[in-house]
C-alpha positions as CSV (number, residue, x, y, z in Angstrom):
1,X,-59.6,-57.5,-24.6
2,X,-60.6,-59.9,-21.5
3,X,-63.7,-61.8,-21.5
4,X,-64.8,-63.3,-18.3
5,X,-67.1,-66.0,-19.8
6,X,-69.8,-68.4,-17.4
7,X,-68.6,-72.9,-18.2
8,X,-71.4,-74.0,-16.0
9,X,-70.0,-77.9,-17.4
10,X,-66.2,-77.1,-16.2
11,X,-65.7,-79.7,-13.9
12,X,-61.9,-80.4,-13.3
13,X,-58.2,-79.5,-14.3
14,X,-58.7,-81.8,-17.8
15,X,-61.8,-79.7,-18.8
16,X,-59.8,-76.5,-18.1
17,X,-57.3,-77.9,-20.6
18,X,-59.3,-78.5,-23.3
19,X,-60.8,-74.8,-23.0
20,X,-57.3,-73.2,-22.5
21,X,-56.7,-76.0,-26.0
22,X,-59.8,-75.2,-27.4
23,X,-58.6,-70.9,-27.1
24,X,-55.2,-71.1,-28.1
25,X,-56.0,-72.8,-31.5
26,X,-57.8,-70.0,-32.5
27,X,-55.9,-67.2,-30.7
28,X,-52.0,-68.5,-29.8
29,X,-51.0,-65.5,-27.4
30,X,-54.8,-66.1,-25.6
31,X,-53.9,-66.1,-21.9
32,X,-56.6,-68.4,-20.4
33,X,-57.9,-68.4,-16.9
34,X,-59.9,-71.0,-15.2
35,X,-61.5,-71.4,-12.3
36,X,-63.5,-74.5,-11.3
37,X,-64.8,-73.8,-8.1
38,X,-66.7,-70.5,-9.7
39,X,-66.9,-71.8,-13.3
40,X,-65.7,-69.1,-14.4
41,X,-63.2,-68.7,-17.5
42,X,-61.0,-65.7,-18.2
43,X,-59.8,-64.8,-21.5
44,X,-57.2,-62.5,-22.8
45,X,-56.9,-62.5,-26.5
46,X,-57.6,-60.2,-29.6
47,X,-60.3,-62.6,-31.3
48,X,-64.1,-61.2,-31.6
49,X,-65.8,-62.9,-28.0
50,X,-68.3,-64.9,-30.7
51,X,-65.3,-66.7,-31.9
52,X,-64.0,-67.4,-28.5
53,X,-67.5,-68.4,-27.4
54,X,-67.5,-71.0,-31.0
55,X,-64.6,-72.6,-29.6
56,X,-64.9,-73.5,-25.9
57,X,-68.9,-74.8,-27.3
58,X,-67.2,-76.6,-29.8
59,X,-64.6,-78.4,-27.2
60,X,-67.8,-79.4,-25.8
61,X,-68.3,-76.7,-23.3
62,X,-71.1,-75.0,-23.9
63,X,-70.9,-70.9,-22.3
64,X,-74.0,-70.0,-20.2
């Protein structure tokens, strides 16, 4: 499943590293997508989109 999720706080390539972190600790084979310029983050991965959601807030990214 691919979630295209709104990080209106993703700034820069550190802040896409702690997402793409903040993913693959929940979900390993997550392929993570990022894109700063349209704050947008896309996520490939078999975890519920709640969960997904939990864990970029929780890196201190909170999804619009």
């Amino acid at each position: 499943m691919t979630l295209e999720l709104k990080v209106p706080s993703m700034a820069c390539s550190a802040c896409v590293e702690t997402i793409s972190q903040a993913v693959t600790a929940i979900d390993p084979k997550a392929k993570v997508d990022a894109d700063t310029k349209t704050k947008v983050v896309q996520v490939e991965t078999q975890q519920p989109e709640t969960k997904v959601r939990e864990a970029i807030a929780n890196a201190g990214y909170p999804v619009a």
